[in-house]
LONULO-566049 format. One record per residue (C-alpha): x, y, z; residue number from 1. Coordinates in Angstrom, 1 decimal. Each point is the difference from the previous one (the first is absolute). Layout:
<c1:X, c2:Y, c3:Z, pos:NUM>
...
This chain:
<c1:7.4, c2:3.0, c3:17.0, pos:1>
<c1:-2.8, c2:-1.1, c3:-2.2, pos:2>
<c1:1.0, c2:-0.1, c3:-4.1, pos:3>
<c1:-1.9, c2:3.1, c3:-1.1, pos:4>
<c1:1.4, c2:1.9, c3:2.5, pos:5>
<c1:4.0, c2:-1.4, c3:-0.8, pos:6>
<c1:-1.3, c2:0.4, c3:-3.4, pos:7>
<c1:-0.5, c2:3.9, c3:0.6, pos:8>
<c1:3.8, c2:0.5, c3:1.4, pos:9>
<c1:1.3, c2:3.2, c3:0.2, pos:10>
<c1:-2.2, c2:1.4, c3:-2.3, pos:11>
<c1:-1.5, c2:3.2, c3:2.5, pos:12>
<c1:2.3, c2:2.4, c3:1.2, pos:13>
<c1:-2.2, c2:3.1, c3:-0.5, pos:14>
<c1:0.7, c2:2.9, c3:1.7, pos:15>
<c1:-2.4, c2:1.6, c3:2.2, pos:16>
<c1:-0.1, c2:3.5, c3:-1.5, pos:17>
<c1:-2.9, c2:1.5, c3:-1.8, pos:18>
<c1:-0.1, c2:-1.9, c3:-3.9, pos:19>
<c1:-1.7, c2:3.2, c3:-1.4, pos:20>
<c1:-3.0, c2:-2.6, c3:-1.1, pos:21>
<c1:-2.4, c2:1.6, c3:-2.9, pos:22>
<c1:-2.9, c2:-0.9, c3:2.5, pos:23>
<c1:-3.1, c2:1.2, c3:-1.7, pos:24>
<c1:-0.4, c2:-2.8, c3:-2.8, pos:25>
<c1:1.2, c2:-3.1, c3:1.6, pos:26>
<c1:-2.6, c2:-3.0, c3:-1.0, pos:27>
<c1:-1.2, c2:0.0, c3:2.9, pos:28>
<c1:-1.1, c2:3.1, c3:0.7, pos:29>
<c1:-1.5, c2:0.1, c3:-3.1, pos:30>
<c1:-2.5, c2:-3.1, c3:0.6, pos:31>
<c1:-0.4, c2:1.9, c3:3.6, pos:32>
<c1:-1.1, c2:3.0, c3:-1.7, pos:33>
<c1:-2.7, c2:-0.9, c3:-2.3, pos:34>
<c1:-3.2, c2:0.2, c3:1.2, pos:35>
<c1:-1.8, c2:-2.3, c3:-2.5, pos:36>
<c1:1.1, c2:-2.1, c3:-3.3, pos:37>
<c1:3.1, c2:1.3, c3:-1.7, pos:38>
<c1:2.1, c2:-1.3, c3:-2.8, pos:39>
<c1:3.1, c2:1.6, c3:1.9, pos:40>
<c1:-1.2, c2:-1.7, c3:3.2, pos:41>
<c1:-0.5, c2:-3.1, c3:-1.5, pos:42>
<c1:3.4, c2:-0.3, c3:-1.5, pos:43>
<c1:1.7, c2:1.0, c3:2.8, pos:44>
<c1:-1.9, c2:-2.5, c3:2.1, pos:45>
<c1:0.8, c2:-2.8, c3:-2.5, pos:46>
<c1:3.6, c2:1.0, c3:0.1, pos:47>
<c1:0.6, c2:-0.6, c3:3.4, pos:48>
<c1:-2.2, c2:-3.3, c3:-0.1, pos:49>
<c1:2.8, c2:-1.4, c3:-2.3, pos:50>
<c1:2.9, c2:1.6, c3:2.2, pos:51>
<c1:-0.9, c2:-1.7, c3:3.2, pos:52>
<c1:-1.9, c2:-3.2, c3:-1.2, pos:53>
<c1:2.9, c2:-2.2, c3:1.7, pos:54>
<c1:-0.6, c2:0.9, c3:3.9, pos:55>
<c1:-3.6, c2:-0.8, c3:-0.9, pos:56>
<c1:0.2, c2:-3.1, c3:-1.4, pos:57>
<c1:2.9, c2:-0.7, c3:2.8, pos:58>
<c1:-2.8, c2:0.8, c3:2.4, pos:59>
<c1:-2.5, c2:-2.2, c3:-1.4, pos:60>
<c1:1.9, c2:-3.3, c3:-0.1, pos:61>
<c1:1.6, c2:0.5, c3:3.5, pos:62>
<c1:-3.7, c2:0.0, c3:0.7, pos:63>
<c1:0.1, c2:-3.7, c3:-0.8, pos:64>
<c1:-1.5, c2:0.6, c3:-4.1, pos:65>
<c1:1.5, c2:-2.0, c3:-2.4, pos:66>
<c1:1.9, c2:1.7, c3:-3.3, pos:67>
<c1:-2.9, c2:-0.6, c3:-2.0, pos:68>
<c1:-2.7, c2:1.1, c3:2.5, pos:69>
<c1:2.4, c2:2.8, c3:1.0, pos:70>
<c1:0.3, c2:1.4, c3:-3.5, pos:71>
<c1:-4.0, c2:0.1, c3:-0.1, pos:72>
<c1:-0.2, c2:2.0, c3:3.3, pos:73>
<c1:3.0, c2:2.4, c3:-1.1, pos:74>
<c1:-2.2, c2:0.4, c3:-3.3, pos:75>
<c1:-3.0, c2:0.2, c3:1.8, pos:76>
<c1:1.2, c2:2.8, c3:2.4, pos:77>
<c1:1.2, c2:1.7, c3:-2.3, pos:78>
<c1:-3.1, c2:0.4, c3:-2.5, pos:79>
<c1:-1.9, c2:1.2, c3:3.9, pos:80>
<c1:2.3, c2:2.5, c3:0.7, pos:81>
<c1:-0.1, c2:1.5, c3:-3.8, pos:82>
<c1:-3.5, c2:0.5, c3:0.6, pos:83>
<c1:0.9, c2:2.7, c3:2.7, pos:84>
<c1:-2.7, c2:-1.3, c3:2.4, pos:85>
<c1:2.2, c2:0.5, c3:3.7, pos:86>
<c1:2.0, c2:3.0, c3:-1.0, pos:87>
<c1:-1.2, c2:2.0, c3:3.5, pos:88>
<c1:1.8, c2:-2.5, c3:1.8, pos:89>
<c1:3.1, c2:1.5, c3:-1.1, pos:90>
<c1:-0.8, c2:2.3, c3:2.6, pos:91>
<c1:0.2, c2:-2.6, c3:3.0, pos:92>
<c1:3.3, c2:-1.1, c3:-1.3, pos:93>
<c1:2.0, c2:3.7, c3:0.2, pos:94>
<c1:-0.1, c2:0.0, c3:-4.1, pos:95>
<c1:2.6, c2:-2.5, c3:-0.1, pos:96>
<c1:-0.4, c2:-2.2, c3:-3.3, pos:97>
<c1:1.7, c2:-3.2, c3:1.8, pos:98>
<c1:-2.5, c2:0.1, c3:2.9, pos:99>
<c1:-2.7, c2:0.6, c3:-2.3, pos:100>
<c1:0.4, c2:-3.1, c3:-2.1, pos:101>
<c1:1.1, c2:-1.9, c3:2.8, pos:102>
<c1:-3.5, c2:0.4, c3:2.1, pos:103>
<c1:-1.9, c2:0.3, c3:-3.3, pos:104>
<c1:1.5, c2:-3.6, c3:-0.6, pos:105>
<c1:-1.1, c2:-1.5, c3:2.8, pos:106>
<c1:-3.4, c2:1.2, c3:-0.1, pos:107>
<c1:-0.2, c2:-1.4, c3:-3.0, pos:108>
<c1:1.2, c2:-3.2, c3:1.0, pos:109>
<c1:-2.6, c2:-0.6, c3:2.7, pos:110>
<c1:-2.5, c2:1.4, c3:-2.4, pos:111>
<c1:0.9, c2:-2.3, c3:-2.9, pos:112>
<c1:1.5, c2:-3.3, c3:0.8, pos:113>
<c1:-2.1, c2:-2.0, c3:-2.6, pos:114>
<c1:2.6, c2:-0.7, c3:-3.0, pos:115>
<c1:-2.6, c2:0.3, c3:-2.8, pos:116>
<c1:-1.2, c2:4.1, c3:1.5, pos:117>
<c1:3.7, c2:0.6, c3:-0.6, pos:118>
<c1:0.1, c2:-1.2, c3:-3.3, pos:119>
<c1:-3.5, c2:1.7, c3:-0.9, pos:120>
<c1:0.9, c2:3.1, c3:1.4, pos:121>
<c1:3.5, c2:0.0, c3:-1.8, pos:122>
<c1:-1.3, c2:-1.3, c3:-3.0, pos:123>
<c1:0.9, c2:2.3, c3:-3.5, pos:124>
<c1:2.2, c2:1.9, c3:2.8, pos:125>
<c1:3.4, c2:-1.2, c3:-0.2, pos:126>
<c1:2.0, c2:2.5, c3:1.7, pos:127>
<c1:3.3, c2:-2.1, c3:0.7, pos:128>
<c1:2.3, c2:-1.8, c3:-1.9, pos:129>
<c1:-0.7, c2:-3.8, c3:1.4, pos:130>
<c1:2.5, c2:-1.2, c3:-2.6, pos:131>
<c1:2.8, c2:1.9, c3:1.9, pos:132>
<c1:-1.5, c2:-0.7, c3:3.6, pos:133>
<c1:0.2, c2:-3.8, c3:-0.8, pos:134>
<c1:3.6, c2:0.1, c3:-1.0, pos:135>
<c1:1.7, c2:2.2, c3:2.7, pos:136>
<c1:-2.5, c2:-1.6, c3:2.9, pos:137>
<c1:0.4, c2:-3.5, c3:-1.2, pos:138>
<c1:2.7, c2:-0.9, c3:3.0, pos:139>
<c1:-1.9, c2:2.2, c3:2.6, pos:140>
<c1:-1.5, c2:-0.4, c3:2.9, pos:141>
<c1:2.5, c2:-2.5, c3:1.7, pos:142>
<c1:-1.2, c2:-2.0, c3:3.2, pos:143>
<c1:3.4, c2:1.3, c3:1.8, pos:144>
<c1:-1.5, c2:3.4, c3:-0.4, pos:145>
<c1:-1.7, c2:1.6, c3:2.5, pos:146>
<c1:-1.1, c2:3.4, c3:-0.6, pos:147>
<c1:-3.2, c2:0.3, c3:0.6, pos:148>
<c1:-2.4, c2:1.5, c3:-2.6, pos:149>
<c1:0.2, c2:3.7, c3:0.6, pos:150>
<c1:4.0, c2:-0.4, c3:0.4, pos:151>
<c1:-0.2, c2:-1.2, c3:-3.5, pos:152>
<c1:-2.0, c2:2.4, c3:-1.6, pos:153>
<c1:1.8, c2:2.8, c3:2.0, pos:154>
<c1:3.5, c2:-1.8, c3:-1.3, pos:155>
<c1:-1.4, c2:-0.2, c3:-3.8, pos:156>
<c1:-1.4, c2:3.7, c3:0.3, pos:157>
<c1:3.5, c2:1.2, c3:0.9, pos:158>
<c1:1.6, c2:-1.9, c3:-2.9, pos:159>
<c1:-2.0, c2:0.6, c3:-2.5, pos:160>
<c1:0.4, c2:3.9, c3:0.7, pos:161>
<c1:3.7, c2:-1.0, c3:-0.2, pos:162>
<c1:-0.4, c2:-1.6, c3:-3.0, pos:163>
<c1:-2.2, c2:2.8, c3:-1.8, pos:164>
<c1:2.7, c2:2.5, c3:1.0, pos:165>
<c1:2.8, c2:-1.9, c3:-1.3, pos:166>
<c1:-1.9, c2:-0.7, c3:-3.4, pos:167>
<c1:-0.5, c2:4.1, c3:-0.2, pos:168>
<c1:3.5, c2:0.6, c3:0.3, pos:169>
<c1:1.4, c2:-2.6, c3:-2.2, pos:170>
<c1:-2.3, c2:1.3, c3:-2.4, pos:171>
<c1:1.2, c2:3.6, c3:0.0, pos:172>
<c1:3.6, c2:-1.7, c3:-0.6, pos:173>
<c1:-0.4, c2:-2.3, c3:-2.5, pos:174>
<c1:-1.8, c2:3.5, c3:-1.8, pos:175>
<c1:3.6, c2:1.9, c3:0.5, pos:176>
<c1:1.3, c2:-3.2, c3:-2.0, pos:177>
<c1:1.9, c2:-1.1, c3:3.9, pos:178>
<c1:-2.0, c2:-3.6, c3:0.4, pos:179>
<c1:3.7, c2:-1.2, c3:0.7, pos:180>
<c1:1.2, c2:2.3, c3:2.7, pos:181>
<c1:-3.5, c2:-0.3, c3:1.5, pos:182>
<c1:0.0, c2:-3.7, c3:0.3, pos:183>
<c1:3.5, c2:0.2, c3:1.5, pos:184>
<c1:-0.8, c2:2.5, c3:2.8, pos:185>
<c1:-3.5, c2:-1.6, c3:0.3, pos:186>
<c1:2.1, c2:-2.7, c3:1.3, pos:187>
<c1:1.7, c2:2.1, c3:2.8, pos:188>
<c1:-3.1, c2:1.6, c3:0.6, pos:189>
<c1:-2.0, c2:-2.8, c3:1.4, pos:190>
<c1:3.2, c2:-1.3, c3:1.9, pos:191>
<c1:0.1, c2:-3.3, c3:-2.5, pos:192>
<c1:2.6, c2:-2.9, c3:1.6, pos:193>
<c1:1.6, c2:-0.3, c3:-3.8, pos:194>
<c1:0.4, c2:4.1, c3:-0.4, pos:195>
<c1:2.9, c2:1.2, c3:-1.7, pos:196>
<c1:2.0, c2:2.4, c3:1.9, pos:197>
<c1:0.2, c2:3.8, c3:-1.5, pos:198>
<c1:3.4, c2:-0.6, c3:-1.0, pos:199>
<c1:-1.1, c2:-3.1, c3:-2.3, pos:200>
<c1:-3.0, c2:2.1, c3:-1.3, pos:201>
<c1:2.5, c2:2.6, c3:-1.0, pos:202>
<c1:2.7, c2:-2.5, c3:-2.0, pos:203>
<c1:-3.0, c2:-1.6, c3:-1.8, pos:204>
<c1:-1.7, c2:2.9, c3:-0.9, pos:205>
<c1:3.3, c2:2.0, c3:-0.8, pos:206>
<c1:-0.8, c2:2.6, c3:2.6, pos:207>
<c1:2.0, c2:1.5, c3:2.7, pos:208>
<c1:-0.9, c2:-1.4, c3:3.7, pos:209>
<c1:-1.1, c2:3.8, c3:1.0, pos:210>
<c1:-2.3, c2:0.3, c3:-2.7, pos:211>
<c1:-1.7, c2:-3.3, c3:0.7, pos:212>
<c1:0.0, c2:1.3, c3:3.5, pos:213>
<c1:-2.0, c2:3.7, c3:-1.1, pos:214>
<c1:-2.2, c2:-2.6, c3:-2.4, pos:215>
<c1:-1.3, c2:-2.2, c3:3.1, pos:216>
<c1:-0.8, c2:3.2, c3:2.3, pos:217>
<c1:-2.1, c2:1.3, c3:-2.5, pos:218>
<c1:-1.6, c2:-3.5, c3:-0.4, pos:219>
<c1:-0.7, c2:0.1, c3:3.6, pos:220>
<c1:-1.3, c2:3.7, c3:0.1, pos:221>
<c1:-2.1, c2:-1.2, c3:-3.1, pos:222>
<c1:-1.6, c2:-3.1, c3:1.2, pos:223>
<c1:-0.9, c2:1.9, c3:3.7, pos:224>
<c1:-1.6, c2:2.5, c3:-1.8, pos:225>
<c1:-1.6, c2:-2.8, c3:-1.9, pos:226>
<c1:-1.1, c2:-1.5, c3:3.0, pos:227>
<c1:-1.4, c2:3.0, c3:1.9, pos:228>
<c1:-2.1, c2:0.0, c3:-3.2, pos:229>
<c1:-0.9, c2:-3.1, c3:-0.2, pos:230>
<c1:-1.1, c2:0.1, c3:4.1, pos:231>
<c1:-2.3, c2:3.5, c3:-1.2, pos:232>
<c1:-2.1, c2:-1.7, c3:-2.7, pos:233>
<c1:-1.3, c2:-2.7, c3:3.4, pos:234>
<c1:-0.6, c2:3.3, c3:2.4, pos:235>
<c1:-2.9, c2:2.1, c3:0.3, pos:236>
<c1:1.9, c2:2.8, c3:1.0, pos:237>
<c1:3.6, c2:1.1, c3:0.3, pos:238>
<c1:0.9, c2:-0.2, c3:3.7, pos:239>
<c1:-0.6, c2:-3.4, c3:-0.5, pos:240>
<c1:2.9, c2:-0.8, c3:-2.1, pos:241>
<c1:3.1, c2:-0.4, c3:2.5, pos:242>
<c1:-2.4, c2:-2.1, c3:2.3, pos:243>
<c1:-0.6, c2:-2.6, c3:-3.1, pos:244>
<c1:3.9, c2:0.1, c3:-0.5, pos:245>
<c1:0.8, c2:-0.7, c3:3.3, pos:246>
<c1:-2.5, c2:-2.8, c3:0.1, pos:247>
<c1:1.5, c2:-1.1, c3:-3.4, pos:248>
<c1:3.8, c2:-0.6, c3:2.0, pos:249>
<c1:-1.8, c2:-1.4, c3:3.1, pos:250>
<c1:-1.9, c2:-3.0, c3:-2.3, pos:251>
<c1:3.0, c2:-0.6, c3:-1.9, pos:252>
<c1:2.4, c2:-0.4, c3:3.2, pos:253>
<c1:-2.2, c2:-1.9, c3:1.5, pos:254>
């Protein structure tokens, strides 16, 4: 199993039930839905830029781009698709913001393979934060690895959904003053090898086992409706969302 995908664990065990998602202002949906420049648009596009910058640039160098000449092109694709020029292809792609940016991306590749367009084009535009990107993709890439380029991005896209999901719910707990207990059953959560067992939750957080027990379901409940959430803001429409989760499992298993 490749190291994203051991890194991602146990962490999905959603349900298949409706998630009750508030479907109406998801981001994307928003950016679908305007019809010419808007501030809300614009924000909403730029906020899902800096979500899933990772598969991107994951694409990129599988590609065969160097970091440096990879960080242009993610800049450079970026700044392109900000400019809202290809939004009717959404269309051809079922409204799905994954296949969007994936075929967007590779138009854009064939389009702009010259180094010094990307950096032009990018230029005054930068969307991601490089000085993360160079620390966590430092040791990627290895030559034992071999994904091909759209099993990496699809593998990145999953985690960094993963990721935003468990940022939003660590952030509602460290708000209710429970960064602790969150960071304990985050652990059990995404099926860590080192995870304490309920039992040793409960004696170091002085808490009876059943009530650490009640604490993780609603985690769980919590972080699926997180998900489902999450899933809605990359959908055109909400049918949509239980085919992205079950693509979601099927990437990550893989």
């Amino acid at each position: 199993m490749p190291a994203d995908d051991q890194a991602s664990g146990n962490r999905i065990a959603p349900s298949t039930q409706d998630g009750g998602v508030a479907f109406t202002t998801t981001h994307w949906s928003v950016v679908l839905a305007a019809q010419g420049p808007s501030p809300a648009a614009q924000a909403a596009l730029e906020k899902l830029c800096r979500t899933y910058w990772r598969p991107i640039y994951g694409f990129v160098r599988r590609q065969g781009a160097g970091p440096e000449e990879a960080e242009d092109l993610t800049q450079g694709f970026f700044a392109l698709l900000l400019e809202r020029r290809d939004l009717d292809a959404v269309r051809k792609e079922k409204g799905r913001l994954r296949s969007y940016l994936l075929t967007s991306l590779k138009h854009f590749l064939t389009n702009e393979r010259s180094r010094a367009t990307a950096i032009k084009r990018g230029q005054g535009q930068q969307l991601i934060p490089l000085d993360e990107l160079r620390e966590r993709e430092h040791a990627g890439f290895e030559p034992a690895d071999t994904s091909t380029a759209d099993q990496i991005y699809e593998r990145r896209w999953a985690l960094a959904l993963l990721e935003q999901v468990l940022r939003r719910l660590g952030e509602e707990y460290r708000s209710a003053g429970n960064v602790v207990l969150f960071e304990r059953l985050e652990a059990l959560l995404m099926g860590e090898p080192d995870r304490p067992s309920q039992g040793q939750i409960a004696d170091e957080l002085d808490m009876t086992e059943n009530a650490v027990k009640q604490a993780f379901r609603r985690l769980r409940q919590r972080y699926q409706q997180l998900l489902r959430e999450e899933i809605a803001h990359t959908v055109m429409v909400p049918g949509d969302i239980e085919d992205e989760l079950r693509h979601l499992i099927a990437v990550l298993r893989a």
